[in-house]
N, C-alpha and C positions, 0 to 999 in steps of 0.2 A: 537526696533526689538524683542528685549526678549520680551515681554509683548503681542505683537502680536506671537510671539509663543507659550507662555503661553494659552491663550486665544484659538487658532486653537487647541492646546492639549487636552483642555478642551471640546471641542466643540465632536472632535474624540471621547474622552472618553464616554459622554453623548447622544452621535448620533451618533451610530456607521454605521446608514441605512443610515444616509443622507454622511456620508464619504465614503460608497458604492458607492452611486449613482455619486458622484461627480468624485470618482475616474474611474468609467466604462466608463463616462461619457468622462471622458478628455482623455482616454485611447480609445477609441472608434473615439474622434476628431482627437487624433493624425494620427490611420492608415489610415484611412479614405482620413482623408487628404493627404497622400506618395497616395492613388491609385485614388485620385480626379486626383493629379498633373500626373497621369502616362494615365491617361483616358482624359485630359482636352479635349481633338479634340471629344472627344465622346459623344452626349449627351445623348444619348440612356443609357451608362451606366452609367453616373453621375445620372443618376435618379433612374436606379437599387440602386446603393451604397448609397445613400439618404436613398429608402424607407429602406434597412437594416438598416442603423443607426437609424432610425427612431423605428425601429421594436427591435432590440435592446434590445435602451432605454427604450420601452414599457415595455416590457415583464421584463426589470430590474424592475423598479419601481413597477411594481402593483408588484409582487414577496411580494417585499422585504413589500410593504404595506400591499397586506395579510397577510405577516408572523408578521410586527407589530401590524394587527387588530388582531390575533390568539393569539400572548401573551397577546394582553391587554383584550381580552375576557378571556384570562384563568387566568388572575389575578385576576380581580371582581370575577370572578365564587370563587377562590377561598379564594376570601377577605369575600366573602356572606357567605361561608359555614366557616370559621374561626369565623365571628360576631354569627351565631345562636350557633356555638358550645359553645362560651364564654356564650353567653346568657343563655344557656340549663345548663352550669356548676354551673353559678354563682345563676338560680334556686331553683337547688337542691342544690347546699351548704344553700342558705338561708332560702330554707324550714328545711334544717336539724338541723340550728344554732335556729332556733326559737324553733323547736319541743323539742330542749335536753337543751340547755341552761339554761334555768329558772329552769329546775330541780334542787333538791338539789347537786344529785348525778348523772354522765354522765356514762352510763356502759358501759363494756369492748366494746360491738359489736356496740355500739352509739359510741363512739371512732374510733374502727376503720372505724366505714365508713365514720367519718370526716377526716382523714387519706387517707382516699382514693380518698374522695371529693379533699382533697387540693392538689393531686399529676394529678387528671386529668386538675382543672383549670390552675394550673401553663405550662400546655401544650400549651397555649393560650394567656396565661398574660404576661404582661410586668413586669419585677425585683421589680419595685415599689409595685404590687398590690400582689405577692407574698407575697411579704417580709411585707405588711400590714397583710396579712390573716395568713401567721403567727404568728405574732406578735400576736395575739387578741387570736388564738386558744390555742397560747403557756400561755399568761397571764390566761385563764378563764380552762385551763384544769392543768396547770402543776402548776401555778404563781409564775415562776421564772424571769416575767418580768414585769417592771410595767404594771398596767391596763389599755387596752384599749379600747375604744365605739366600740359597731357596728357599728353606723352610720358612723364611721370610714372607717370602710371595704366596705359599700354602696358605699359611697363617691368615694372611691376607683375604686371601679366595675366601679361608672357612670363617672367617670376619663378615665377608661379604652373605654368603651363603647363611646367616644369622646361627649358623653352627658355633656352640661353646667350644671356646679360645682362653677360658679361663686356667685351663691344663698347664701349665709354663712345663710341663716332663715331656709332655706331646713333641711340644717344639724340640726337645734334644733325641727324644726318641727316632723320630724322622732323621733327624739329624746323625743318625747311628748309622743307619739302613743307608742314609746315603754316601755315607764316611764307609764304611765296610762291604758295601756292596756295588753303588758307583765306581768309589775309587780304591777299593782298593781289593777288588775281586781277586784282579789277576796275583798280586800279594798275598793271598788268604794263607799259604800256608805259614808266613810272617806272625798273622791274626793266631793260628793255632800254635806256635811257638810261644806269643805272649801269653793264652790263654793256658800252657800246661805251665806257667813259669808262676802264673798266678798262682796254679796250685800248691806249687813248690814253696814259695812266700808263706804261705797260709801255715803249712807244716813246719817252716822253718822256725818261722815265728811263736805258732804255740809252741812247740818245743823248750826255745830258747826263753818266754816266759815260764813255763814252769817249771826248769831248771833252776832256772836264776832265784826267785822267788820263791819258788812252789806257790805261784802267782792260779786264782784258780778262774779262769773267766768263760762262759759260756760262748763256743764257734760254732760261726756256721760257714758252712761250706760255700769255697766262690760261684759265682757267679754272674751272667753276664749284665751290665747296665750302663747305661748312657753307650758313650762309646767309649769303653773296657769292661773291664773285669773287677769284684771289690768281693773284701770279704769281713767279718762283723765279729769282734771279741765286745761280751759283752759282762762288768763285774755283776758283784751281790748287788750294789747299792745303782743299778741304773743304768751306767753310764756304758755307753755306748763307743767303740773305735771300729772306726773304719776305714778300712784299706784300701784304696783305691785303683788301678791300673788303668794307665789308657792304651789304645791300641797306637801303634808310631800315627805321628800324624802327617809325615813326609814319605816320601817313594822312597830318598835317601834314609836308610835307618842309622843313625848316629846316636840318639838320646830317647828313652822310653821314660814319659812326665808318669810319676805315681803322687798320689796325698793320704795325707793321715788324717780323718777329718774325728772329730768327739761330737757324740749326739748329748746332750743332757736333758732333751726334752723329757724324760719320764724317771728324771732325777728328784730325790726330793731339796726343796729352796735351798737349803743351807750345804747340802752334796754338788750341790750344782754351783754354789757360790764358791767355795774351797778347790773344786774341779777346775771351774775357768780360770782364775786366780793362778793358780799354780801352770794350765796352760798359757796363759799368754806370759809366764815369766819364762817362758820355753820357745817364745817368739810364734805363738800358734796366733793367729785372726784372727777375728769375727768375720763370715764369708758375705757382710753388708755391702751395699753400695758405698763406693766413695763420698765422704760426708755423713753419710745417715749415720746417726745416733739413738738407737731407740732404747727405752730403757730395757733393764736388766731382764724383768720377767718376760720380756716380748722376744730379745733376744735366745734364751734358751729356748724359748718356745718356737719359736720361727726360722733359727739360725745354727749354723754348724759351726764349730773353731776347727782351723783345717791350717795344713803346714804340707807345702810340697818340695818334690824332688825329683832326681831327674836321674833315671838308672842309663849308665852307657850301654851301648850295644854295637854290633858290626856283625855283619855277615863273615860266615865261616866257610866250611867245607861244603860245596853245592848247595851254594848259597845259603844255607842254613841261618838261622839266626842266633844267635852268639848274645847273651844277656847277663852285666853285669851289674845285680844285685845287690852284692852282698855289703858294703857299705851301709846301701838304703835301708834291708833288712834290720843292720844294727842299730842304727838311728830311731826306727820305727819303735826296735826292742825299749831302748834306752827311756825314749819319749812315754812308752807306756810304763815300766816300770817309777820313773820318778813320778808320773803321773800319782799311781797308785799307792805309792809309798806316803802321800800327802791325805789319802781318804781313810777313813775308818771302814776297820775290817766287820762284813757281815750287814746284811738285812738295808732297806732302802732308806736309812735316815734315823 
């Protein structure tokens, strides 16, 4: 009996038009019914007192229907005009974050009218994306907090904007565009020095496997991702290497990070179990979160074994960029051939 009150409670709270109706409703059965019983010899007016009940309930219900087709029109109307206001705010904050940011120095009147951006979108935002946009303004203007990405604050927005966020590549892809074209525009020709060295790697390395071995693995040619450069040897049995390069990620060019990551996702189990094994006796990862342990099938399946390094560089003759490799190169050779020397030759398993 509780539970069925609960329940009807619920119902009242949540529909409040349909507990209208119901109640005019029964309210309207009951008198009706005392003047049916006082009229029953009469049928002339049993059928008056009908159409009124009839009439009524009509004029209840559409009522009470238009006045719920009026709220739900005035909420869209005002859910549209809330989504473009958000849209229009979070605009101009990011035209204004891109235009002042990168500068060395943000002045007073660039300030406040980031100041002023952030007190109109918070009119609109949810606490989360507030409390991101200031976080970021606070670290990159005052940095009393630690530092944090735009693509952060993007994120955020396209959070807010009920736009899929599911993408985790999204976030680094952004993150490319703004690493290679905020900062490091004037650099570019830096970017294109990495980007022919990449090619250079690729070649040097197939080479040097099927020298060594007469090692025979399916490449593909580099190409640009995240922020650098990688490229893909891939054997008979599955397994996957990949090479990585990043773009410098200082003004100062001193050190260029590259990795050697192993895919084994479309290894078969036992290829895959012999592969990691033999990697991680070569000091390669799991590219997990610190702590997570998930098992084995979930790791191939979700997860890269990666191993980095860090090729030196320095500028040269008109300022040119100056890349040294060849160490990294041989490590990378090394790491694949022992790799491969531990699988079985031929066919996926």
């Amino acid at each position: 009996m509780k539970g069925l009150k609960a329940k009807f409670s619920k119902l009242i709270q949540y529909n409040p038009q349909l507990f209208s109706v119901l109640s005019i409703g029964l309210l309207s059965f009951l008198i009706f019914y005392v003047l049916f019983k006082q009229v029953s010899t009469d049928d002339y007016l049993r059928e008056i007192i009908a159409a009124l009940i009839a009439t009524i309930l009509t004029v209840t219900i559409t009522t009470l229907l238009l006045k719920s087709q009026t709220e739900s029109e005035e909420a869209k109307e005002r859910n549209v005009e809330i989504l473009r206001r958000k849209i229009d705010s979070y605009n101009v904050f990011i035209d204004s974050i891109i235009d002042t940011m990168d500068q060395d120095e943000v002045t007073e009147d660039e300030a406040k009218a980031i100041r002023k951006q952030v007190y109109h979108l918070s009119l609109f935002s949810a606490p989360d994306t507030v409390q991101e946009v200031v976080h970021y303004v606070r670290s990159h203007l005052l940095g009393d907090v630690e530092e944090t990405d735009f693509i952060d604050v993007v994120q955020a927005f396209r959070q807010e904007l009920k736009l899929d966020t599911s993408d985790e590549l999204l976030g680094a892809d952004l993150e490319a565009v703004d690493k290679l074209i905020g900062q490091g525009f004037s650099n570019r020709e830096v970017f294109f020095a990495v980007r022919d060295y990449a090619a250079r790697m690729q070649e040097e390395i197939a080479g040097a496997l099927a020298a060594g071995r007469d090692l025979t693995l399916t490449a593909e040619p580099p190409y640009g991702s995240l922020s650098g450069m990688e490229f893909h040897f891939t054997n008979a049995n599955a397994v996957t290497y990949i090479v990585h390069v990043d773009y410098p990620p200082e003004t100062e060019f001193t050190s260029i990070p590259a990795g050697l990551f192993i895919e084994l996702g479309d290894a078969a189990p036992q290829i895959a179990k012999v592969a990691a094994d033999a990697a991680t006796g070569r000091d390669f990862e799991w590219d997990c979160d610190e702590g997570e342990t998930p098992p084995f099938d979930q790791l191939v399946r979700d997860h890269l074994l990666e191993k980095h390094f860090d090729m030196a560089c320095r500028r040269g003759a008109k300022q040119a960029l100056v890349i040294n490799g060849k160490a990294v190169i041989n490590r990378i050779v090394a790491d694949i051939e022992a790799l491969e020397r531990q699988l079985p030759t031929g066919g996926k398993g």
